[in-house]
BATIDREN-483445 format. One line per 5 residues: number of its first residue (from 0); their letters; for each residue z, x, y of N, C-alpha, C, O. Coordinates in pm, whole numbers, always signed. Atoms other than C-alpha are relative to their C-alpha. Layout:
N
NUM> a> Z/X/Y/Z/X/Y/Z/X/Y/Z/X/Y | ...
END
This chain:
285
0> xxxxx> -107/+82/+57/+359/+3436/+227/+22/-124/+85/+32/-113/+207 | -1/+128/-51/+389/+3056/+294/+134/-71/+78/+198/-135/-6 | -114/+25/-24/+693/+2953/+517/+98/-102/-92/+62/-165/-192 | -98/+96/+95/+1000/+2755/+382/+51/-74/+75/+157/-60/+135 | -81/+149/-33/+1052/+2437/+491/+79/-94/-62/+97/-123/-180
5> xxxxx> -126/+141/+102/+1318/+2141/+478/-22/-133/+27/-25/-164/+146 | +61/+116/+65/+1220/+1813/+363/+108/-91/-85/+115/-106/-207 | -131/+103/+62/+1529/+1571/+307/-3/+23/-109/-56/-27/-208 | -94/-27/+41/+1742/+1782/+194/-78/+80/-114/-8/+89/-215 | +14/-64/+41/+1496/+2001/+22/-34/+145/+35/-73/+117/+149
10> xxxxx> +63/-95/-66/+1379/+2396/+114/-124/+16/-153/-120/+27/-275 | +152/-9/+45/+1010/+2412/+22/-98/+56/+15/-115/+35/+135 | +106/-96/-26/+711/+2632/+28/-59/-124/+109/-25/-241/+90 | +6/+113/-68/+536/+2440/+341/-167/-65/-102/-233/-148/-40 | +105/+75/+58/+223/+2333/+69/+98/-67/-45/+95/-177/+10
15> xxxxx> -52/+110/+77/+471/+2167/-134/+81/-73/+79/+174/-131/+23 | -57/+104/-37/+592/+1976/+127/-57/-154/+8/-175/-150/-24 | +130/+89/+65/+437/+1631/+93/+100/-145/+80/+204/-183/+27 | -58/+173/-49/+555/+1265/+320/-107/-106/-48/-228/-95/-64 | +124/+71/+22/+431/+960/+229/-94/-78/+77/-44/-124/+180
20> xxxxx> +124/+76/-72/+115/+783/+362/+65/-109/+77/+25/-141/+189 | -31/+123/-109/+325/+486/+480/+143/+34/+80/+209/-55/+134 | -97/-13/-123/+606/+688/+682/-55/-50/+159/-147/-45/+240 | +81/+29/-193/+625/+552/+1003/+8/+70/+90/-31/+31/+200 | +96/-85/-92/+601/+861/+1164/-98/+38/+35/-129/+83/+145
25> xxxxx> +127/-5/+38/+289/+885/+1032/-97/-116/+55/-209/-96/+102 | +119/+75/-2/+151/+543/+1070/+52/-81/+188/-29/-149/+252 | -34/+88/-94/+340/+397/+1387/+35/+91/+130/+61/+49/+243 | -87/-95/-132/+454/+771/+1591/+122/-53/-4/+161/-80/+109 | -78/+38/-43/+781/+636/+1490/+145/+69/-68/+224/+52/-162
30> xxxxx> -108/-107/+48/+1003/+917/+1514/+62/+103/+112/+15/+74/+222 | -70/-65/-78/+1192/+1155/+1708/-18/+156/-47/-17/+196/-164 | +3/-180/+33/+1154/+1574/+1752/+54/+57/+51/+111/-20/+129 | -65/-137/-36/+1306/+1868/+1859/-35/+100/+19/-73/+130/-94 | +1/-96/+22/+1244/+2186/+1943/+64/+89/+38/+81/+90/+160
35> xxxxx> -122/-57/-71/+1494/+2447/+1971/-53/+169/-12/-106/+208/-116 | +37/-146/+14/+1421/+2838/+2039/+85/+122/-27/+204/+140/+1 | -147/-66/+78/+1557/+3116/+1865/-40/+126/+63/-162/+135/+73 | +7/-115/-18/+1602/+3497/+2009/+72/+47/-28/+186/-1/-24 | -124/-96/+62/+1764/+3798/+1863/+83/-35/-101/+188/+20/-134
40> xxxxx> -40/+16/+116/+1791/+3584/+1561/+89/-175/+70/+89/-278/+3 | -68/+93/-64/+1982/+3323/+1769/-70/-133/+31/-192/-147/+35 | +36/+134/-52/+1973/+2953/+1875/-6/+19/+124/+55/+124/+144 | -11/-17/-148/+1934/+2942/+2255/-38/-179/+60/-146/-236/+44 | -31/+96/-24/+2078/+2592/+2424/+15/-95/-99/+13/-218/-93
45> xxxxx> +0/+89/+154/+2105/+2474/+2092/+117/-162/+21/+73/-273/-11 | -21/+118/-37/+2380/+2210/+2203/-36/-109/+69/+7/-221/+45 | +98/+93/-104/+2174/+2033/+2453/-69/-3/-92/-113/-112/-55 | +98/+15/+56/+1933/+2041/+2180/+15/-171/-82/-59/-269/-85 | -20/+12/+101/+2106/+1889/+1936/+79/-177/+39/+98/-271/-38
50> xxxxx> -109/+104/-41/+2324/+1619/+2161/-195/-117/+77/-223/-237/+66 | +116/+101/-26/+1956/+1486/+2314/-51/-42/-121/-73/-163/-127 | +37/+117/+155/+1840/+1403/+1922/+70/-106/+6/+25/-220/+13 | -130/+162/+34/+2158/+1168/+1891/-40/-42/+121/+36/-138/+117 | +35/+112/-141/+2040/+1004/+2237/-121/-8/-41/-163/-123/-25
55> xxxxx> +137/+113/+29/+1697/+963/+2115/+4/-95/-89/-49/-206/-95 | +28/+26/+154/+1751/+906/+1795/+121/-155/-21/+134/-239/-110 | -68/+180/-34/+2001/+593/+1930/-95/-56/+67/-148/-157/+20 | +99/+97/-72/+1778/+475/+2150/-84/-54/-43/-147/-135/+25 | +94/+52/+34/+1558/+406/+1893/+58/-96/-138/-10/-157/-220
60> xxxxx> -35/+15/+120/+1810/+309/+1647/-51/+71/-146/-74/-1/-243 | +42/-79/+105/+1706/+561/+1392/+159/+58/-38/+243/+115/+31 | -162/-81/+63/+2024/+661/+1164/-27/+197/+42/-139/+248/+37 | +5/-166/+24/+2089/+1084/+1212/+3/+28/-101/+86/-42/-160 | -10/+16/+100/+2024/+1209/+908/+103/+109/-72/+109/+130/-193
65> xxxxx> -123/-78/+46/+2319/+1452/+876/+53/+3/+109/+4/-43/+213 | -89/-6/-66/+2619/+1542/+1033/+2/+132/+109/-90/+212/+90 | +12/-78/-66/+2709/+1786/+1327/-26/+162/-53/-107/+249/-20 | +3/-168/+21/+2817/+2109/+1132/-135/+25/-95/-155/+134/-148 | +91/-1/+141/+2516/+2042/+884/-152/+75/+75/-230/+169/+56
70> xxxxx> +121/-47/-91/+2265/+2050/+1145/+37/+156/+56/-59/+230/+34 | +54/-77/-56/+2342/+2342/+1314/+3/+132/-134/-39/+246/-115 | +30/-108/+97/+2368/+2536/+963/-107/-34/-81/-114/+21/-191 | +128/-9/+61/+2028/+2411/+861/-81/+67/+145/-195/+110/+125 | +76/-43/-102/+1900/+2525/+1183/+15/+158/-26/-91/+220/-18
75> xxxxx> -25/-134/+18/+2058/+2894/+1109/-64/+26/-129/-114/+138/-142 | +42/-11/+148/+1945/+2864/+753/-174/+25/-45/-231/+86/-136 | +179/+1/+11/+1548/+2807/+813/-29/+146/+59/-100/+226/-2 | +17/-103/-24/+1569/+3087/+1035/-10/+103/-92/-115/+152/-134 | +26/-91/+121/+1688/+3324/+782/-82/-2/-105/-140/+95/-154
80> xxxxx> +93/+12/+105/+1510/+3183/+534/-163/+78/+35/-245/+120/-46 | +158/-8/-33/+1185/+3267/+730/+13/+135/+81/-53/+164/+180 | -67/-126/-116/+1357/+3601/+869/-65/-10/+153/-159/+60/+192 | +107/+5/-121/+1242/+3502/+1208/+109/-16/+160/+151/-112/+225 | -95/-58/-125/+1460/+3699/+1503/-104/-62/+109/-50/-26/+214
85> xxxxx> +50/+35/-156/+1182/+3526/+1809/-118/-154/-66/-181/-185/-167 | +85/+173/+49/+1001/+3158/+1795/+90/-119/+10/+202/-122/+62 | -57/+159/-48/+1087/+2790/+1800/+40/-52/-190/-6/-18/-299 | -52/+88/+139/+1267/+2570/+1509/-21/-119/+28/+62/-178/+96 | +71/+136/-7/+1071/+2255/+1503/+71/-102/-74/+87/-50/-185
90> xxxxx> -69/+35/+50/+1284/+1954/+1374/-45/-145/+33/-26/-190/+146 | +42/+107/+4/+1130/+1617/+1292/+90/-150/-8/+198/-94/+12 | -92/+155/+38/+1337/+1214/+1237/-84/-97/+52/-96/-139/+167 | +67/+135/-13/+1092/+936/+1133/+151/-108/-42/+261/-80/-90 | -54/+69/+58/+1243/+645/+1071/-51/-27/-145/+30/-96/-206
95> xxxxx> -64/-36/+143/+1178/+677/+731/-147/-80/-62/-239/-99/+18 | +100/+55/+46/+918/+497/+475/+9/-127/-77/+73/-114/-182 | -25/+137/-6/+911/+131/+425/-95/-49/-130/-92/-171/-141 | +72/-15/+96/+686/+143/+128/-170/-79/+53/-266/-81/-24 | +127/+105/-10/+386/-78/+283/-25/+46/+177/+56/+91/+257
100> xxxxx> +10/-10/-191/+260/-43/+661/+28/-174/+58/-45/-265/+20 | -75/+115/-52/+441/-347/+836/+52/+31/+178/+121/+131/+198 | -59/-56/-121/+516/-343/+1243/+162/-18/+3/+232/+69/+55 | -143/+28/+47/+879/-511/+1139/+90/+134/-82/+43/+176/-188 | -78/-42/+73/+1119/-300/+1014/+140/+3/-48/+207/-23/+53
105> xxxxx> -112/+8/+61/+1454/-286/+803/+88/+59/+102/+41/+161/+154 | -97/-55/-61/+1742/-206/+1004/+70/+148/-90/+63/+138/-213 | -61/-94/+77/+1919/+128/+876/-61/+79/-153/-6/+112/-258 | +81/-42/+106/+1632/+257/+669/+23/+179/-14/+33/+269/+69 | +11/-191/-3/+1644/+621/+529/-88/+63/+38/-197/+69/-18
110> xxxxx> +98/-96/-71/+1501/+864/+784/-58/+106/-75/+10/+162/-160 | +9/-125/+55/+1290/+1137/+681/-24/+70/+128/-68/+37/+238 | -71/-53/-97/+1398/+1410/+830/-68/+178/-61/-53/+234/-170 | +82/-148/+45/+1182/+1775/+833/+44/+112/+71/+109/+84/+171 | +17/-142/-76/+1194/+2125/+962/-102/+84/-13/-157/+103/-121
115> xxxxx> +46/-200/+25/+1023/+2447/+997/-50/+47/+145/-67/-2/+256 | +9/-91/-121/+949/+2708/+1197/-113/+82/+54/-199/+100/-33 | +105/-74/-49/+702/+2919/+1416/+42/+88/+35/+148/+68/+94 | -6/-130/-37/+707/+3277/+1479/-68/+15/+140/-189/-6/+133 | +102/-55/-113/+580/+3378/+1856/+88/+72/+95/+211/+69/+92
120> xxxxx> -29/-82/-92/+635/+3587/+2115/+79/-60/+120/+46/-7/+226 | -46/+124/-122/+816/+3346/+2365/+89/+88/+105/+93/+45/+220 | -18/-104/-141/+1009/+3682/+2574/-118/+49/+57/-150/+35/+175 | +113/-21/-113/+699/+3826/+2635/-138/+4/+17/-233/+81/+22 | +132/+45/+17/+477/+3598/+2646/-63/+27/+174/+1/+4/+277
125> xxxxx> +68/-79/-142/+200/+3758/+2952/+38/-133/+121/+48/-93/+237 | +46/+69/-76/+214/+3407/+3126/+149/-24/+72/+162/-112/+157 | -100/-7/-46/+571/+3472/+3202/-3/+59/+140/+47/+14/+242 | -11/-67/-90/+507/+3709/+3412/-137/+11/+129/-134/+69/+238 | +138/+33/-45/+136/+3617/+3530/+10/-131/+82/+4/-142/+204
130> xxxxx> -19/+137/-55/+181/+3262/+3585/-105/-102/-98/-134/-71/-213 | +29/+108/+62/+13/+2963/+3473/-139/-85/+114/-128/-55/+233 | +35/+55/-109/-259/+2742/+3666/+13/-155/-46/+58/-168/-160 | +3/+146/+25/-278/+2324/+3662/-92/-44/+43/-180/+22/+98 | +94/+108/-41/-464/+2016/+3726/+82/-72/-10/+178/-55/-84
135> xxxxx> -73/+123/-15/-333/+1690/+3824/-83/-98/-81/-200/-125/-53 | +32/+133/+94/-392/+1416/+3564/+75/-177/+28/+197/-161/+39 | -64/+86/-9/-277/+1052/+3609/+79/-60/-106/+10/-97/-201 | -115/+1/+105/+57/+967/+3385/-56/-110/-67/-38/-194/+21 | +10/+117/+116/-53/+690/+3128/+62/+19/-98/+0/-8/-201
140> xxxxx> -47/+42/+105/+206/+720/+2907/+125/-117/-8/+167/-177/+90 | -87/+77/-22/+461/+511/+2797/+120/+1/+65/+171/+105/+107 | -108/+16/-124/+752/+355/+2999/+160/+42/-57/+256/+13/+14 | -144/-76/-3/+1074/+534/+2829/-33/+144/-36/+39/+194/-122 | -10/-152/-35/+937/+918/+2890/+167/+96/-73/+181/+199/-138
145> xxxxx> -103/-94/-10/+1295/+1012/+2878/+68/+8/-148/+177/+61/-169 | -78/+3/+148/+1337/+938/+2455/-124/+145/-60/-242/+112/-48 | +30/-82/+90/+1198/+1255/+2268/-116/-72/-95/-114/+15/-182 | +89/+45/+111/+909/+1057/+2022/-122/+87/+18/-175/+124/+123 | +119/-58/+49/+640/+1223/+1882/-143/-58/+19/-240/-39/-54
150> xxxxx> +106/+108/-3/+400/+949/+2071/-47/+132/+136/-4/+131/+252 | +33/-140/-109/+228/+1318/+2259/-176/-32/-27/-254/+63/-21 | +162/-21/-1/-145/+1204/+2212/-23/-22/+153/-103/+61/+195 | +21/-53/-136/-142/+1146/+2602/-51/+161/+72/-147/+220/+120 | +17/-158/-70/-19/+1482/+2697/-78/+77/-96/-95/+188/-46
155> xxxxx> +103/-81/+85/-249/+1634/+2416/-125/+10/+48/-192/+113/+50 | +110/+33/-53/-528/+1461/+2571/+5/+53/+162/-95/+80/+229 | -9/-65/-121/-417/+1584/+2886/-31/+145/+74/-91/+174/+178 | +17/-106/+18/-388/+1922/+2829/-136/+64/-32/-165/+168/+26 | +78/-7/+11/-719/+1918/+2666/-116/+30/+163/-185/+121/+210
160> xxxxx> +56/+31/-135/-855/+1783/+2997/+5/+139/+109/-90/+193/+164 | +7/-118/-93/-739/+2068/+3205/-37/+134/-68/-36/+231/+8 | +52/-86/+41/-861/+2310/+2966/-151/-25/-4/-207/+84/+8 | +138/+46/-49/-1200/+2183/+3003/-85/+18/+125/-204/+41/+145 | +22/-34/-168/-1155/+2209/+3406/+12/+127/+11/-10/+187/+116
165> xxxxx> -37/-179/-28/-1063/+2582/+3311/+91/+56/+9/+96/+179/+11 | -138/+0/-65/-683/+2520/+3397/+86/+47/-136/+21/+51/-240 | -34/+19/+65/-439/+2579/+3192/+132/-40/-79/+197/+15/-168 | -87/+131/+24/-206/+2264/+3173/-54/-86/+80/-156/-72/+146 | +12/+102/-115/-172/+1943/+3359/+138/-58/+49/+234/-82/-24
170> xxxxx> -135/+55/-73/+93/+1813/+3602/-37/-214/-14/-123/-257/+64 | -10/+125/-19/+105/+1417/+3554/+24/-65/+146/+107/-9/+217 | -12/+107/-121/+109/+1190/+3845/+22/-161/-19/-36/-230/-102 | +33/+114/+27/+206/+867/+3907/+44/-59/+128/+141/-6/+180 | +4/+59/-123/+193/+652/+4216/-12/+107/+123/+50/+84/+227
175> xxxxx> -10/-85/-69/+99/+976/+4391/+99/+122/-15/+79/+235/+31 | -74/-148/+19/+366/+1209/+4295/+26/+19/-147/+38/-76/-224 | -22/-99/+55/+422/+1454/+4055/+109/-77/-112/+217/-108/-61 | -78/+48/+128/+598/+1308/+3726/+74/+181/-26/+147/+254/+41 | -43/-131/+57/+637/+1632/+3493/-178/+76/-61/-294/+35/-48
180> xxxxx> +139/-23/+61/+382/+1854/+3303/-9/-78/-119/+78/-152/-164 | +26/+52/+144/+238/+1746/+2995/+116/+51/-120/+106/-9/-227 | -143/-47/+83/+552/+1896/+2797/+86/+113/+36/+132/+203/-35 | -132/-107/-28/+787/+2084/+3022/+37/-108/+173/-18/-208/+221 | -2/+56/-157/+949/+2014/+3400/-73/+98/+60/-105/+209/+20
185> xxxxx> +54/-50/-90/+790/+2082/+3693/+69/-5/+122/+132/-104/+158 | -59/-9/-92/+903/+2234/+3999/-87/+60/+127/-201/+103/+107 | +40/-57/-136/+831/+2352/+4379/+119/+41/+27/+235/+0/+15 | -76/-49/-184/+949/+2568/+4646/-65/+27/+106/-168/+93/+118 | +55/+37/-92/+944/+2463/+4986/-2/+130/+66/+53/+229/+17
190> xxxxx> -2/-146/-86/+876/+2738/+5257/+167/+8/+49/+200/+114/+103 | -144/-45/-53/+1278/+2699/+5344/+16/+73/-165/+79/+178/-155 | -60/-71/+94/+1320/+2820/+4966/+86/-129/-41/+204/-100/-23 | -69/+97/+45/+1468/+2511/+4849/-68/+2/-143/-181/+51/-140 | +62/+30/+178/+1374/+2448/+4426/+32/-177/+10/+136/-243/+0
195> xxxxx> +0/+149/+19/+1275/+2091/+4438/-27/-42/-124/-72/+63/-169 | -11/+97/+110/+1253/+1850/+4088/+13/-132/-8/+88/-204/+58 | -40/+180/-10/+1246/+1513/+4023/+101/-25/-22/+155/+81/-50 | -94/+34/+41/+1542/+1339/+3951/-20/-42/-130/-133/-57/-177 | +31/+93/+147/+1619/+1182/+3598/-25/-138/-2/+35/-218/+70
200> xxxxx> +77/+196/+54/+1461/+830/+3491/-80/+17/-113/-122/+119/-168 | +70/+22/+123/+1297/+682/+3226/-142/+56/+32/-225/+58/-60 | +155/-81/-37/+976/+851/+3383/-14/+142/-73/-120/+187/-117 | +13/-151/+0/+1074/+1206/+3304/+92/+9/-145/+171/-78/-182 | -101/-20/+133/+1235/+1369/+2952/+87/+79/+45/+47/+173/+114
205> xxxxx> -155/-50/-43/+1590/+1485/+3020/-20/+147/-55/+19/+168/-170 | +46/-145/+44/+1475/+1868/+2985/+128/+78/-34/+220/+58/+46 | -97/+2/+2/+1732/+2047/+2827/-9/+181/+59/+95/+227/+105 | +37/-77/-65/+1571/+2386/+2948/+51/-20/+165/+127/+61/+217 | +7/+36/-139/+1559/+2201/+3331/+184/-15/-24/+230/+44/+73
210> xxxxx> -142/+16/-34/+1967/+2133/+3281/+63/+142/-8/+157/+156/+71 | -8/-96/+8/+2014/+2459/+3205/-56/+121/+105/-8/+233/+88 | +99/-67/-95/+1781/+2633/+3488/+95/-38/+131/+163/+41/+197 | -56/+76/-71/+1920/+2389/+3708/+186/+59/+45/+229/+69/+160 | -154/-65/+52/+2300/+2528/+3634/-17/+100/+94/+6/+105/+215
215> xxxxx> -8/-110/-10/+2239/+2830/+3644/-86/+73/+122/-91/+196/+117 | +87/+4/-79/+1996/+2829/+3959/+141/-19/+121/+152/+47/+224 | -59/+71/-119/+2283/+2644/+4154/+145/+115/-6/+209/+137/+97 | -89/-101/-22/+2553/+2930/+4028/-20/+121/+29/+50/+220/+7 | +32/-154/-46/+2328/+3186/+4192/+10/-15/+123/+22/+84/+195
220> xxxxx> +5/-21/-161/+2329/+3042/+4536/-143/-69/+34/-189/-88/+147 | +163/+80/-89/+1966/+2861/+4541/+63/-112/+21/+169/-170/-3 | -50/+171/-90/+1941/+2564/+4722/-81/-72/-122/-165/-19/-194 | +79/+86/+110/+1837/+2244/+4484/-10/-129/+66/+83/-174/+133 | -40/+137/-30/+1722/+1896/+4558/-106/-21/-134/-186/+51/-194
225> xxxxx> +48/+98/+135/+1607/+1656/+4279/-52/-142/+89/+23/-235/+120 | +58/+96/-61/+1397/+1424/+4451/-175/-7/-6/-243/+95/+7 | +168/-40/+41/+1005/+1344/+4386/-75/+56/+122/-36/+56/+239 | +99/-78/-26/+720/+1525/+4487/-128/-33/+14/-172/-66/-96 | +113/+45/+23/+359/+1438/+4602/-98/+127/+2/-84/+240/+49
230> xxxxx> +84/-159/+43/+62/+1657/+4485/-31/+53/+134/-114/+143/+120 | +78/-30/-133/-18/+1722/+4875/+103/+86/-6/+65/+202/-19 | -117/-62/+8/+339/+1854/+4866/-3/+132/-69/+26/+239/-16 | -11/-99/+115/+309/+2069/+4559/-89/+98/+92/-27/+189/+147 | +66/-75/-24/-26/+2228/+4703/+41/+51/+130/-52/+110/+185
235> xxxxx> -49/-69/-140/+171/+2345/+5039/+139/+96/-37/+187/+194/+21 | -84/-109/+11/+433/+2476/+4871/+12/+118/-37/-85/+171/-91 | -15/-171/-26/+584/+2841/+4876/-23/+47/-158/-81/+141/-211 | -2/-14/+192/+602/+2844/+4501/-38/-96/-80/-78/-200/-27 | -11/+122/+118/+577/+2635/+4171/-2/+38/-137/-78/+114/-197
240> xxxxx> -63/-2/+196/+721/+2619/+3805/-14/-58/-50/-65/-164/-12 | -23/+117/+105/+766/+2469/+3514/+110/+87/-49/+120/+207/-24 | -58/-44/+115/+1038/+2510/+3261/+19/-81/-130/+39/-202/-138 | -13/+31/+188/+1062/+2473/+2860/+54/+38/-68/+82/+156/-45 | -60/-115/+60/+1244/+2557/+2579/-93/+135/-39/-46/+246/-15
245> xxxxx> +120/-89/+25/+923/+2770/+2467/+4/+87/+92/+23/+205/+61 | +56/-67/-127/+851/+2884/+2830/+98/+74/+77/+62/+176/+137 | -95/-2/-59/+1177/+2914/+2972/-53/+4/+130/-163/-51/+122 | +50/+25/-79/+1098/+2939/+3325/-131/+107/+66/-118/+226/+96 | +109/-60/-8/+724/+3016/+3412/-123/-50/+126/-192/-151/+140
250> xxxxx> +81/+97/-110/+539/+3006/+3730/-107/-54/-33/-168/-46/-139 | +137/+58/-35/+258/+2808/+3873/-72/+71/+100/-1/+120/+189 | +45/-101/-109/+10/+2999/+4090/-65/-99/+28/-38/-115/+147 | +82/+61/-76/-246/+2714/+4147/-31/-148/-64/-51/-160/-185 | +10/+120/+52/-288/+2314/+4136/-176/-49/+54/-247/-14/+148
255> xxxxx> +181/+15/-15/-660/+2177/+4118/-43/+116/+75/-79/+108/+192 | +67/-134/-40/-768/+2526/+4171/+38/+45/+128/-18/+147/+167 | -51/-31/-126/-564/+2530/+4525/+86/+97/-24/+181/+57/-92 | -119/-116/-29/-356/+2840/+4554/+121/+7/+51/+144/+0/+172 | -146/+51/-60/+14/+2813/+4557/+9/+135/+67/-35/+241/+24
260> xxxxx> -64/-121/-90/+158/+3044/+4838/-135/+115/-1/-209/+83/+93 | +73/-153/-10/-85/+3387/+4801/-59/+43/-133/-102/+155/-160 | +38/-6/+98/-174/+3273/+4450/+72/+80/-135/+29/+84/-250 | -21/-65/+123/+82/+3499/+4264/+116/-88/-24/+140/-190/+40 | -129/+33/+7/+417/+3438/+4109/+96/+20/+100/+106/+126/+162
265> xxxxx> -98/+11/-145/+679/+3351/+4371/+114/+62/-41/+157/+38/-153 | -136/-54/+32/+990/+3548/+4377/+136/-79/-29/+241/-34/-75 | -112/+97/+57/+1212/+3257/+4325/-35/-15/-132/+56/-13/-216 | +55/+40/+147/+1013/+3187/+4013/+87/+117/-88/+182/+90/-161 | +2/-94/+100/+1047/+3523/+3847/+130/-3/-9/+193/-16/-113
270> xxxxx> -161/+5/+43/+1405/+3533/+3955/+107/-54/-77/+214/-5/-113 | -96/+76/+44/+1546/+3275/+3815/-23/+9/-156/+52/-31/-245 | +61/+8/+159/+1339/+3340/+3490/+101/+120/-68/+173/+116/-168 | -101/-97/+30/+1518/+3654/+3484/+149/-31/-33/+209/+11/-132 | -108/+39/+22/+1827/+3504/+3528/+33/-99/-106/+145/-84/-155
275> xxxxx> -14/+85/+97/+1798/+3218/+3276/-21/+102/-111/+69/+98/-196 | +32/-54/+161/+1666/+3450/+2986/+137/+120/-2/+161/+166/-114 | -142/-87/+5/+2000/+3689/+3052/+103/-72/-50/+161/-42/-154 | -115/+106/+26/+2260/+3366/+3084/-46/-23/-153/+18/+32/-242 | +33/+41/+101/+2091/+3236/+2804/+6/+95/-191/+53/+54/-298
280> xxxxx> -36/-126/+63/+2077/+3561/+2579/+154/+6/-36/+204/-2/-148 | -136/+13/+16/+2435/+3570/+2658/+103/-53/-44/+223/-26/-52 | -124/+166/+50/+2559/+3227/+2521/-84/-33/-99/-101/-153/-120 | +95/+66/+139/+2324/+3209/+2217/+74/+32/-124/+133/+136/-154 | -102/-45/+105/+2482/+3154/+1912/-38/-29/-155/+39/+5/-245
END
């Protein structure tokens, strides 16, 4: 059976969903996404989800294409529709279709605006508890990182790349340190046990996972600094993470095939993973 997707303002088998050839999400990447994860039937950080769209989706001047209570009862609605208690709710905003391909566009054009959903295992997925390995790639993407657009052929190509080397992700770099991964944050810990991160800038996407980790990291008693990172750095340290909404938090055991700490998951890692997927559990609504 074919999922049911929504398609401004329709629910649709996903064949009969159908955009046209000259959306400019399509022809220009010129659009904004989302993804928000659902467990036990639930949204999980769903406000951070939902408050970073309206900051992309200004930043690019793209109208929202509904209102607060609308969104989060189409977000509950696909779910059911697709009975789907574990997975991600994928949530698209082009700026809309201009009838012709043109780089100019109309001010206040009607967005199209999509959903649907994926079913997966995202509690227990093995690499939770295994870990993850990397490669360092050099960041070439564009210079506002921190807006949500669907312009991911970089990190696609990136990712590719370290699956090729055998790895499986890549940590970005740029002027020597450590950006983010190809679509989550990235973290270290130093041998004091400190959880280092970059700070926020237009370099990095305002993770709404990492604000949340972050929280709830600092109301357990870890130490935190938010300050960059060079890959010489990464490969000495005691630990290393990432976190996502997908992933929630999931170690790193090894960068260009160097072995973080003793090569396994670090006990800060797992801990905090533990602790985020409980808090989180707890406040999903």
């Amino acid at each position: 059976m074919s999922r049911i997707v929504y398609l401004n303002g329709e629910w649709l088998a996903e064949e009969e969903a159908k955009v046209s050839i000259f959306d400019r999400g399509y022809v220009f990447a010129d659009a904004i996404y989302e993804v928000t994860c659902v467990l036990d039937g639930k949204l999980l950080d769903y406000d951070g989800h939902a408050a970073r769209l309206k900051r992309s989706t200004a930043a690019i001047g793209i109208a929202m294409p509904t209102d607060d209570a609308t969104l989060l009862a189409l977000h509950r609605e696909i779910a059911a529709r697709n009975d789907m208690t574990e997975g991600l709710i994928y949530l698209q905003v082009s700026r809309g279709n201009p009838g012709d391909r043109d780089f100019m566009f109309e001010n206040n054009m009607t967005p199209t605006f999509s959903m649907f959903t994926q079913k997966k295992n995202v509690l227990g997925a093995a690499t939770g508890k295994n870990g993850i390995t990397v490669v360092t790639v050099e960041d070439l993407r564009w210079g506002r990182c921190d807006i949500k657009t669907v312009q991911l052929l970089y990190p696609s190509l990136a990712k590719m790349e370290a699956y090729e080397k055998g790895a499986d992700d890549a940590w970005m770099v740029k002027d020597g340190f450590i950006t983010e991964q190809t679509s989550a944050t990235a973290y270290i810990v130093t041998e004091e046990g400190v959880v280092v991160t970059r700070p926020l800038s237009r370099e990095i996407l305002p993770g709404i996972t990492r604000a949340t980790a972050l929280e709830i990291a600092a109301r357990n008693g870890f130490k935190i600094e938010e300050r960059a990172f060079t890959v010489e750095e990464a490969k000495a340290a005691k630990e290393a993470f990432f976190t996502s909404a997908s992933n929630f938090v999931t170690p790193v055991t090894a960068i260009d095939g160097h072995k973080i700490g003793d090569g396994k998951p670090g006990e800060i890692s797992l801990k905090l993973r533990d602790l985020y997927i409980a808090d989180r559990r707890a406040n999903a609504i």
